[in-house]
N, C-alpha and C positions, 0 to 999 in steps of 0.2 A: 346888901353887900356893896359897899365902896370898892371904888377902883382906882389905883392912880397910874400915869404912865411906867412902862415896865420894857425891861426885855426878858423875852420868852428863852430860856434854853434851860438844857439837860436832857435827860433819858426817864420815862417814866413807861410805864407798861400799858396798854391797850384796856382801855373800858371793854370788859367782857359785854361778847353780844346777845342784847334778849332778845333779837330774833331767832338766832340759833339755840338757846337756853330754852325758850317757849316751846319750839319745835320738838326740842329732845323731850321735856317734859309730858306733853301727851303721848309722845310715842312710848313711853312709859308702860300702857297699856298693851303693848306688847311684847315686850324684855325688859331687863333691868338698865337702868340707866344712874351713872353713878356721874356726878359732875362734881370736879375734885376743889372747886374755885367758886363754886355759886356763890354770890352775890346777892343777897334777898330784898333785890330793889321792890316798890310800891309793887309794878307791873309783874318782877316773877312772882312776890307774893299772891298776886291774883291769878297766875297761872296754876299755883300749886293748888288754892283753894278750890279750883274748877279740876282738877284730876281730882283730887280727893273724891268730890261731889259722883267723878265717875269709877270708883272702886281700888283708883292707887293709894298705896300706903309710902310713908315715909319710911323703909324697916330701919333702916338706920342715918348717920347723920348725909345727907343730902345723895342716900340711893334711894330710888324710886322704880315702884316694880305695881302689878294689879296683881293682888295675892287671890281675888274672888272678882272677875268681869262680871258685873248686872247681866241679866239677859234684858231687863229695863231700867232706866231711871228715876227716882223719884227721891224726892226734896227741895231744898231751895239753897242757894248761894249767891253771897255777896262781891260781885267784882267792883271793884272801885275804879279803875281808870285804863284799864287796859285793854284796850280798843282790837288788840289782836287776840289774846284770849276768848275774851266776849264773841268773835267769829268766827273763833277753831269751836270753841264750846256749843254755839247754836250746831256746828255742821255737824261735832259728835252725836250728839242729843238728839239730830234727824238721822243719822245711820243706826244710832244703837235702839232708840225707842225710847219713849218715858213721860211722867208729869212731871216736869220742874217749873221752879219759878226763878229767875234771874233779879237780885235787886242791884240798882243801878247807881254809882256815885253821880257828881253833879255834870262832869262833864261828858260821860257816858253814855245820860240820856238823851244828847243831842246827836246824838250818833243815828246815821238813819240804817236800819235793816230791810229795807224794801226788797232789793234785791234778792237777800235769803228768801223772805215772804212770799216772791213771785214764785221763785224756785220749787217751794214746797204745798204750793197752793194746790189745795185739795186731795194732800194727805196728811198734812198737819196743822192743827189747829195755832197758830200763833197771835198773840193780843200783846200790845204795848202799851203802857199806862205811864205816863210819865217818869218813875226812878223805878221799873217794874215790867219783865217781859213774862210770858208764861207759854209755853209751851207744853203741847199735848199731842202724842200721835209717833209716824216713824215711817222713813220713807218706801215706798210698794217698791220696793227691787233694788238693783246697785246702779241704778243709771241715774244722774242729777245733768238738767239743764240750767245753766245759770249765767248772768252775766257777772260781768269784772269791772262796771266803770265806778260801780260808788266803791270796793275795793278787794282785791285781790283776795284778802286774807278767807273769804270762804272757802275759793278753791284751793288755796294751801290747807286748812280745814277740812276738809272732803277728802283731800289727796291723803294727808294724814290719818282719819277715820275709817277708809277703804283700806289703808293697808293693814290696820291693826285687826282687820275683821273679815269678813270673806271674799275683799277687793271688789272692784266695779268701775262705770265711767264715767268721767264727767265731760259735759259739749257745753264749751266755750259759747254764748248768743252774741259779744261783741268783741272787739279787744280790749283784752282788760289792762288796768293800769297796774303800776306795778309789777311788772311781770318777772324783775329781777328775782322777787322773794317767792315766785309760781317755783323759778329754777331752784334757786337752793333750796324749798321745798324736796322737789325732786331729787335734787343731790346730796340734801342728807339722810331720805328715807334709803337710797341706793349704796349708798356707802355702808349701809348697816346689814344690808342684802337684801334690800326691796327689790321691788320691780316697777318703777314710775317709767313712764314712755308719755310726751308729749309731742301731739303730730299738728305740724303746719300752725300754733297756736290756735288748736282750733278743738282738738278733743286732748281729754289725757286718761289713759289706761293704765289702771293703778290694780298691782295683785294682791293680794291677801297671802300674806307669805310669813313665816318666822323668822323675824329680825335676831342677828348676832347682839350681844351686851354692846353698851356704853360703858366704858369707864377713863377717863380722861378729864383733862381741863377742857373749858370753853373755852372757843378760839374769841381774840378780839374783835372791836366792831369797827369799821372804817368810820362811819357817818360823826359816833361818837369822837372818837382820837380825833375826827378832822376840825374841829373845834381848839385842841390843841396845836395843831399841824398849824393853823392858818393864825391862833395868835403870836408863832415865831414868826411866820411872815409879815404880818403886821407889824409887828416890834420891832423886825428886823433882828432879827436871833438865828436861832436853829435850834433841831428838837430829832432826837431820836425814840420812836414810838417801838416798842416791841411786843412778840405774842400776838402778831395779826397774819392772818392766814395770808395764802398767794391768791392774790387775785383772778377768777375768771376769767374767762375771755367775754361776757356779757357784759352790758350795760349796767351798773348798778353803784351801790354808796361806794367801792373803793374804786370806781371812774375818779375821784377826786382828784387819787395821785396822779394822774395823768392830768386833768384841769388845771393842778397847779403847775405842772409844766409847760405849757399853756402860754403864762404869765411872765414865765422866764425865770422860775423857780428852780432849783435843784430838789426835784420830787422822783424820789423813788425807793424800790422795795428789794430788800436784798435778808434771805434767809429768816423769816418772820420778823423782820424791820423796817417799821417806813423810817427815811432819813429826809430831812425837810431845811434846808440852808439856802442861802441865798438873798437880794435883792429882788422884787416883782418890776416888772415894765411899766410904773405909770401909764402909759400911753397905751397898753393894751384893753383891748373889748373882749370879753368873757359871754359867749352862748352858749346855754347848756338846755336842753331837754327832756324835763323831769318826769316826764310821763314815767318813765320803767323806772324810777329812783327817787319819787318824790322828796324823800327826807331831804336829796341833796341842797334843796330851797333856801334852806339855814344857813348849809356849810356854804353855799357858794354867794349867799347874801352877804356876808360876813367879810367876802373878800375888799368888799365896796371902798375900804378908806385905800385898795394896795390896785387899784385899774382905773383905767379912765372911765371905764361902761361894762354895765351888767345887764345880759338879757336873759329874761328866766321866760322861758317857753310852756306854755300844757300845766298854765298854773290852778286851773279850776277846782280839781280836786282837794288843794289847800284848804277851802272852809270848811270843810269837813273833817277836819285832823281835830286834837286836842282844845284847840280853841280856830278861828277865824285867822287861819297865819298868811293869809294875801294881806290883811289888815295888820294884825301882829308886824309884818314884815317891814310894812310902809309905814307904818305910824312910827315905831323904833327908829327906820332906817332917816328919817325927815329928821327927828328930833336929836340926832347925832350929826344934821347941818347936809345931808345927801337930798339932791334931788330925786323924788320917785317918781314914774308914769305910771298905775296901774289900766292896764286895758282890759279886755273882756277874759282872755286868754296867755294874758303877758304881764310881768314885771318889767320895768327897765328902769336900772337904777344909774346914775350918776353921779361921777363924783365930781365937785365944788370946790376940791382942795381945801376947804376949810372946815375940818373935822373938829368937831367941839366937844366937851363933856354935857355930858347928857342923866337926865334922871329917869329910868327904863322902868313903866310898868308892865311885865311880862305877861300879864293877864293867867299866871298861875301855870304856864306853857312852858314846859323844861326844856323843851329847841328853843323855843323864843329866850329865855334867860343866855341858853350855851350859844348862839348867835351872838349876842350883844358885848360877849365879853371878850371875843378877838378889838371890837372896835372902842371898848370900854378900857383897855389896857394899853392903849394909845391914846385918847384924848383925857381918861379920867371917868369919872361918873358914879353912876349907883346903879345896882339894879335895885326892884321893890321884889318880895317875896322869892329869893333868891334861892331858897331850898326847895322850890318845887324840882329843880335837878335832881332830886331823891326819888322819882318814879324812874328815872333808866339808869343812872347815873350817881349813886350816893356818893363819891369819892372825888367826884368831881373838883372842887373847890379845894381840897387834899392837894392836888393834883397840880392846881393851878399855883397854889403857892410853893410847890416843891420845884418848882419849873421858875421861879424869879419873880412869880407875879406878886406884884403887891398889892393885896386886897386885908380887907377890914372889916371883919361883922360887926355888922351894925343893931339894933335895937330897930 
């Protein structure tokens, strides 16, 4: 994909979120859940193939309901890249019981599971084989100890599996990272009439309860739109984003809008609208700490050509995502002319004022591609392998040129 310089404006609607799509889809298995907007990106494909695997059906076009729950599981399925699936699906598969085999796409298998493995050590058999997990066994009661630093999404996994089933609890071993997405775990099993209670981040007490229906649209996803948000600022535009819920009062992806306020942006949410106008402060320094938001790495990497300095904090669990994105980050962010520091625990990026076109290989990484193109539609450039934004994001690039950008598929 070619880029040339642009300015960014219009109104375009919020990238539905596959956090919260992923989340509804297992709980599936215990009400109907109707999502009136799904989007059958790479990752919810993978999500659906892994409920199926646990007894939901598809009855009609994108409702999902368990017409027969296994009392065990057994078969095999294929997840391809979705790293959040893969660790709702190992948690079910230890609550509910079964033999399955998991087979693994290419980035998948670099994904480590230790943490689960610790967890369920010595009541489940688990073996990893290179694009191949296999699971055999079922956890002795509804208590799981587990830790959160290689990634959260088990205990959102657990939290989810314990509600669908006769509830239980899980004990926190460290702080885990991420912990935005522990909460909306918890707050959309509650909204449906769960019962999630998380004490001191330390334990969380999940019931076994009969969930009300889904039937609604997917709300938007901050992390994605801030992709958009932050190429009017770069361009120096303005962008009205709609269809994204109200922010939290937690830490998490839609901290953005307040990040770019920050900068001396006009950043704010008013009635499911982010509105984003304004000039940024050159002169301003940008700290953020990604630990409870990791995704945010991207969005606020991106801001690099519109501050003077970027410090990204609690970067370690980046190598572990999609590809190696401490690397993805620095290598991109150099070769569009920005100084980087990376340290043990730290990003700190710089700006040189002399913002160049650049030709981006994204290493197959759909944040790394949606990062490059706030700063790609300022100086110009290419990305290589451009469509990998079709694992969260098909309409991405749609999106970009309905908004002024000029871009050019390339061969």
């Amino acid at each position: 994909m070619k880029g040339y310089p642009s300015v960014i404006r219009g109104i375009v609607s919020a990238p539905q979120s596959k956090s919260i799509a992923i989340r509804l889809l297992f709980l599936s298995l215990a009400t109907s859940i109707k999502l009136r907007n799904l989007q059958k990106s790479e990752d919810i494909q993978d999500a659906i193939n892994a409920i199926k695997l646990l007894g939901v059906k598809e009855v009609n076009i994108n409702r999902f309901q368990a017409l027969d729950i296994p009392q065990s599981v057994k078969g095999s399925v294929y997840i391809k890249a979705s790293g959040t699936t893969l660790r709702f699906l190992l948690a079910f598969l230890a609550v509910i019981g079964g033999e399955v085999t998991i087979k693994l796409g290419p980035s998948l298998k670099k994904r480590p599971i230790m943490d689960f493995v610790e967890a369920v050590k010595g009541q489940i058999y688990v073996k990893q084989e290179d694009d191949m997990i296999f699971l055999k066994g079922k956890l002795k009661g509804n208590y799981v100890k587990i830790r959160g630093t290689e990634s959260s999404q088990y205990i959102s996994g657990f939290i989810l599996a314990f509600t669908t089933r006769e509830g239980g609890t899980i004990e926190l071993l460290d702080k885990p990272t991420s912990r935005s997405f522990i909460y909306l775990t918890a707050d959309i099993v509650n909204s449906l009439g769960g019962d999630v209670k998380i004490e001191d981040d330390k334990y969380v007490f999940v019931k076994g309860k009969q969930l009300v229906s889904y039937d609604d649209a997917i709300p938007g996803d901050y992390a994605l739109s801030s992709f958009y948000a932050i190429s009017a600022v770069t361009t120096k535009g303005n962008i009205v984003i709609t269809g994204l819920p109200k922010p939290p009062d937690y830490f998490g992806d839609h901290s953005i809008v307040e990040i770019l306020k920050q900068i001396g942006v006009a950043s704010y949410y008013d009635q499911g609208r982010w509105i984003v106008k304004g000039e940024p402060q050159l002169t301003t320094k940008v700290e953020v700490d990604i630990w409870d938001a990791p995704d945010l790495a991207m969005s606020v990497a991106s801001l690099a050509p519109s501050v003077k300095e970027i410090i990204i904090k609690n970067i370690r669990n980046l190598r572990i995502k999609e590809s190696d994105r401490i690397y993805g980050i620095s290598k991109t962010l150099t070769s569009f002319g920005f100084d980087v520091d990376v340290k043990e625990n730290e990003l700190i990026i710089r700006n040189k004022y002399s913002v160049k076109a650049s030709i981006v290989d994204c290493n197959n990484d759909h944040r790394i591609a949606m990062m490059s193109t706030p700063i790609m539609l300022k100086s110009g450039g290419e990305i290589i392998n451009a469509e990998c934004v079709n694992k969260s994001n098909p309409y991405f690039w749609n999106d970009i040129s309905s908004l002024n950008g000029r871009i050019e598929l390339i061969d």
